[in-house]
C-alpha positions as CSV (number, residue, x, y, z in Angstrom):
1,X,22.2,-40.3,24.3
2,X,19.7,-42.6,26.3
3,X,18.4,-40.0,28.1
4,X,17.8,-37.7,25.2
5,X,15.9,-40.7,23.3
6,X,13.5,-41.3,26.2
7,X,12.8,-37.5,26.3
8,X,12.3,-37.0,22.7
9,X,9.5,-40.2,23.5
10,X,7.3,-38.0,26.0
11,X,4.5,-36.4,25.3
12,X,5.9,-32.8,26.5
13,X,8.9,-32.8,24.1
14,X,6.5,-33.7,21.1
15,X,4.2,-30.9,22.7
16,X,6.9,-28.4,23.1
17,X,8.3,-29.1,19.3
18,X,4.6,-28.5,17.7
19,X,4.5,-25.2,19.8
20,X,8.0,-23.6,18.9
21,X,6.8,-24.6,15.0
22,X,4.0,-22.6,15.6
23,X,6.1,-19.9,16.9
24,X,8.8,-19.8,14.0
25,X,6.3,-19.7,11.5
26,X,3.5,-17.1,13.2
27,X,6.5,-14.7,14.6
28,X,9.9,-12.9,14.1
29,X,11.2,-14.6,17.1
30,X,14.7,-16.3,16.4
31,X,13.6,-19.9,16.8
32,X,15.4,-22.5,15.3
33,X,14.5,-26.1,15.4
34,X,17.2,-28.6,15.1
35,X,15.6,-31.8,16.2
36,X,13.5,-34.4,14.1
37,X,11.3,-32.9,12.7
38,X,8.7,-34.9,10.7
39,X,5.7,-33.9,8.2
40,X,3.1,-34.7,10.6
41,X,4.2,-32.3,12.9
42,X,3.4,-29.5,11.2
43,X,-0.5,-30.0,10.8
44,X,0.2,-30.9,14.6
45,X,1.3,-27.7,15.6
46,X,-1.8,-25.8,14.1
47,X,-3.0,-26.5,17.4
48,X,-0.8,-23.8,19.0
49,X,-1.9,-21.0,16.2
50,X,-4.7,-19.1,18.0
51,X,-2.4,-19.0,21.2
52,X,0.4,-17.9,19.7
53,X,-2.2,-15.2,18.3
54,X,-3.3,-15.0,22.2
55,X,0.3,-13.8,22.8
56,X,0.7,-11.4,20.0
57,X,-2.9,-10.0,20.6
58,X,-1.8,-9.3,24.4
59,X,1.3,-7.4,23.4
60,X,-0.8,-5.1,21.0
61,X,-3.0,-5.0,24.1
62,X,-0.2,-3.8,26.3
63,X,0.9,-1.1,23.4
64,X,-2.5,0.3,23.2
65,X,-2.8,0.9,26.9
66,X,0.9,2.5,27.3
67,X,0.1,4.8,24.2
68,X,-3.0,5.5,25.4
69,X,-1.9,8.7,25.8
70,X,-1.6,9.7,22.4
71,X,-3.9,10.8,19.9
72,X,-5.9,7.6,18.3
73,X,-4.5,8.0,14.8
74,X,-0.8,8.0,16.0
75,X,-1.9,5.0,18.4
76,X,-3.5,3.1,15.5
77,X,-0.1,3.7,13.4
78,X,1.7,1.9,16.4
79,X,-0.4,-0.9,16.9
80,X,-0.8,-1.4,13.1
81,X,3.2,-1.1,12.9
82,X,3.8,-3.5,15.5
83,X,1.7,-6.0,14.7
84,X,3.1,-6.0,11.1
85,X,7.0,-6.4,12.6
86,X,5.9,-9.5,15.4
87,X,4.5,-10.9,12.2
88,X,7.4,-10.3,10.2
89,X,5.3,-9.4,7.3
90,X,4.5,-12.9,6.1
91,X,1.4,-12.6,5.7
92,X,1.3,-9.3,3.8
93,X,3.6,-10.7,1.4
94,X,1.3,-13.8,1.2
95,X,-1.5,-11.2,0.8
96,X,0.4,-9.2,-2.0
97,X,1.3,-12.7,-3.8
98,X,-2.4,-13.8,-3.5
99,X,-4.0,-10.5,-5.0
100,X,-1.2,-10.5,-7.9
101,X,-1.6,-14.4,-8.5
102,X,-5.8,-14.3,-8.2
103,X,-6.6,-10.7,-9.9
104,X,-8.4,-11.1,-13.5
105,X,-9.4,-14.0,-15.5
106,X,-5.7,-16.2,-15.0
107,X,-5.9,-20.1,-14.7
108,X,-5.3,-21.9,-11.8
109,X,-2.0,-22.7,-13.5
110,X,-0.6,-19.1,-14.6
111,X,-2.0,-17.7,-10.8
112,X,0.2,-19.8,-8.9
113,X,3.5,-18.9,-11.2
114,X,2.7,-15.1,-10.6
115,X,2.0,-15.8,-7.0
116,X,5.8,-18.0,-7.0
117,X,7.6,-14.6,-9.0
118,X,8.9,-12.6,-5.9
119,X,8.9,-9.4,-7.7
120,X,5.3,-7.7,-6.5
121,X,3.0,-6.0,-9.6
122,X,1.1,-3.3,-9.4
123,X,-2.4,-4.7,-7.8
124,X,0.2,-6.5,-5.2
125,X,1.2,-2.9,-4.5
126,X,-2.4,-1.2,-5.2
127,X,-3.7,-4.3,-2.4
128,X,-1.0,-4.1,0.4
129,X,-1.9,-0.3,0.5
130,X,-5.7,-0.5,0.5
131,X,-5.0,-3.1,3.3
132,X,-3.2,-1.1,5.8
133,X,-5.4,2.4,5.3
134,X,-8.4,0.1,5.8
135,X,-6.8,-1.2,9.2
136,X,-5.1,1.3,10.4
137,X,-9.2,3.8,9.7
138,X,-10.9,1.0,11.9
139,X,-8.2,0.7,14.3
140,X,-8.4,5.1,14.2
141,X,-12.2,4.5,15.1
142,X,-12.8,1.9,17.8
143,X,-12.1,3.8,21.1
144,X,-9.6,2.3,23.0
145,X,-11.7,1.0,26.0
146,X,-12.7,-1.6,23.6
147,X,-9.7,-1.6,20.9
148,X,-8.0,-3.7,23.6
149,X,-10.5,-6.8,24.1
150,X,-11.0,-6.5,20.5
151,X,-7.1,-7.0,19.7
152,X,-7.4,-10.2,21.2
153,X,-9.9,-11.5,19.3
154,X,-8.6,-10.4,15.8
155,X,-5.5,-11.7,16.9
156,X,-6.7,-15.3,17.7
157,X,-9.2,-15.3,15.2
158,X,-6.7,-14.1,12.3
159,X,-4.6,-17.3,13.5
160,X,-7.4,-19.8,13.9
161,X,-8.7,-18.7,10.0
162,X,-5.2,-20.0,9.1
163,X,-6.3,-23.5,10.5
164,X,-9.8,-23.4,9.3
165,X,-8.3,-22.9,5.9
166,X,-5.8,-25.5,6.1
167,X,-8.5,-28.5,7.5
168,X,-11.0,-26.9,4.4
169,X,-8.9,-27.4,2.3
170,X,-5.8,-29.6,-0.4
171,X,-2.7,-28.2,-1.2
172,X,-2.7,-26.3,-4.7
173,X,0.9,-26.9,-5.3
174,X,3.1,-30.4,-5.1
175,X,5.8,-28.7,-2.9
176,X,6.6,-26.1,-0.3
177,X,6.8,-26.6,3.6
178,X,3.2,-24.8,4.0
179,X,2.2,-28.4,1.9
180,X,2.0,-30.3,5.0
181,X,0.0,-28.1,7.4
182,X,-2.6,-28.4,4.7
183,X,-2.2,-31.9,4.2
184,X,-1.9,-32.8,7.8
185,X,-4.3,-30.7,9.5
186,X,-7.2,-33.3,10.7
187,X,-10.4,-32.7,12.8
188,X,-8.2,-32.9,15.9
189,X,-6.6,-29.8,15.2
190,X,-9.7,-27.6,13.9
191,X,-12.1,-29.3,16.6
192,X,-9.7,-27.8,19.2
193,X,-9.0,-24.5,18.0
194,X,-12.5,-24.0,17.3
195,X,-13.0,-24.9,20.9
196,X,-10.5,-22.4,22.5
197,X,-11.5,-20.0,20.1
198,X,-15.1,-19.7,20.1
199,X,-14.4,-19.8,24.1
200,X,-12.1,-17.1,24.6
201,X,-14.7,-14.7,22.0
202,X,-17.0,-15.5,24.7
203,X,-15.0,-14.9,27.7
204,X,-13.6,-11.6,26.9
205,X,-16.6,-9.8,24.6
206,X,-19.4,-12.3,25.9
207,X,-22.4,-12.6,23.4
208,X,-20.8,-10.1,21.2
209,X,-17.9,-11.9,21.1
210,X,-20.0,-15.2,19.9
211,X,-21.6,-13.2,16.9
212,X,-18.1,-11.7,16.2
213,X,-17.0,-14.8,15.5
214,X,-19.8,-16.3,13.4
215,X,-19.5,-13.7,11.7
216,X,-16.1,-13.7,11.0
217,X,-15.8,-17.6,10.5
218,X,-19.0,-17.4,7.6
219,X,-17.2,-14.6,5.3
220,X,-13.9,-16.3,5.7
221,X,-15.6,-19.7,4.8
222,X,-16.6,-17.7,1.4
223,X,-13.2,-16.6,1.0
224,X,-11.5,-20.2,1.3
225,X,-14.4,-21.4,-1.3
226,X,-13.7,-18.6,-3.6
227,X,-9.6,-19.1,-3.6
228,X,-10.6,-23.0,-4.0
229,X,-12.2,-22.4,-6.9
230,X,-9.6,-19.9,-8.3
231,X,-7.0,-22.4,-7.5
232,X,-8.3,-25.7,-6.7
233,X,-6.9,-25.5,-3.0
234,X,-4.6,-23.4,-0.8
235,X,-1.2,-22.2,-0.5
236,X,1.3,-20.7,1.6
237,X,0.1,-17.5,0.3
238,X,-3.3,-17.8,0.0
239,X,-3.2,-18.9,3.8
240,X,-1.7,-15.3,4.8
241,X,-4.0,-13.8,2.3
242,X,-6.8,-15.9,4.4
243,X,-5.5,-14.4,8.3
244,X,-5.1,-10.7,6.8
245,X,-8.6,-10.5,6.0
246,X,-9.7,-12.1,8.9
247,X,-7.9,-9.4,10.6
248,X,-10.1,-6.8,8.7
249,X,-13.2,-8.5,9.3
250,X,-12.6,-8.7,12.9
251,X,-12.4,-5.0,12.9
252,X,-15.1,-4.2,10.4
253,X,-17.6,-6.1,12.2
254,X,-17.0,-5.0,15.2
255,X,-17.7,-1.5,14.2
256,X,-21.6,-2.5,14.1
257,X,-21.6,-4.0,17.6
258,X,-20.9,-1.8,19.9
């Protein structure tokens, strides 16, 4: 028992708890964390986002090389698919509840009780659809010499929106575990994944890479505003909504650079 105290005391244990958080929440892998666990930790482990995209974004890289073979529609299908099943959809469904919840002229109040109802409507439906033919065309048109670099970056960027969103902004509701990576994500966190992120853009598409990102990180800023003033703040849902257009955008802009 000692022992176990004076490890759950060191730096690496707190480190390695932040990061498996970060992996429960981001992936389908079957992580379950039994130790302490407390609020703080949360906004902690938005530190590990954009590598845990790293990861994902390297296995989509590995798919696209070993169906390189195949035609670029059928490859796009794959990556798309695969992409959404590491994910475990969470971020669609966060996507369909956000375009539900903010479509029309609802107050902040009746938005977040359609965005709580787990039954999807018709724009959740009509969205969700547009999304994934929207990917799965730019995905179809980027050859794959540069689909693969590119995967990365929409990968790390997708998961680095998520903490841009949560340091920009409060939490919209009073409960919910997504609650306290908005409340406790600080400048430490967004300072370093801003750091890594804006790095690794530059290290794998070089100057491109830089206006990628600026590009990227200005239209998701007017996406966090907009939902803020929808909703006076984030929410689990709106924070998916926030990483599946960054996706997009990733894509879209990249069409115009190469």
């Amino acid at each position: 028992m000692r022992h176990f105290l004076i490890l759950k005391n060191r730096p690496s244990y707190t480190f390695l708890k932040k990061s498996l958080i970060a992996l429960q929440f981001l992936t389908i892998l079957p992580i379950k964390i039994k130790s302490d666990i407390k609020e703080e930790d949360f906004g902690g482990s938005l530190i590990f986002f954009p590598l845990v995209g790293l990861i994902i974004g390297l296995v989509l890289t590995l798919i696209n090389l070993l169906s390189g073979f195949l035609p670029s529609m059928v490859s796009g299908v794959i990556i798309l698919t695969a992409n959404v099943i590491i994910s475990g959809a969470i971020h669609l469904d966060g996507f369909a509840d956000t375009c539900d919840g903010l479509y029309g002229n609802k107050n902040k109040e009746q938005a977040l009780q359609v965005m709580r109802d787990s039954h999807s409507g018709a724009i959740a439906v009509i969205g969700v659809a547009l999304l994934l033919f929207f990917k799965f065309a730019l995905l179809s048109s980027i050859p794959q010499e540069n689909l693969g670099k590119l995967l990365i970056f929409m990968l790390v960027f997708s998961r680095y929106s998520q903490v841009f969103a949560c340091f920009l902004s409060k939490y919209a509701r009073e409960e919910e575990t997504a609650k306290y990576f908005v409340e406790y994500a600080t400048a430490r966190e967004f300072t370093i994944t801003t750091i890594f992120t804006l790095l690794l853009s530059a290290l794998i598409m070089k100057i491109s890479g830089i206006i990628l990102f600026s590009l990227c990180l200005f239209s998701v800023l007017l996406l966090i505003i907009w939902i803020k003033r929808k909703i006076g703040g984030m929410t689990g849902d709106t924070i998916g909504a926030v990483s599946e257009v960054a996706e997009v955008l990733a894509l879209f802009f990249a069409l115009f650079l190469r």
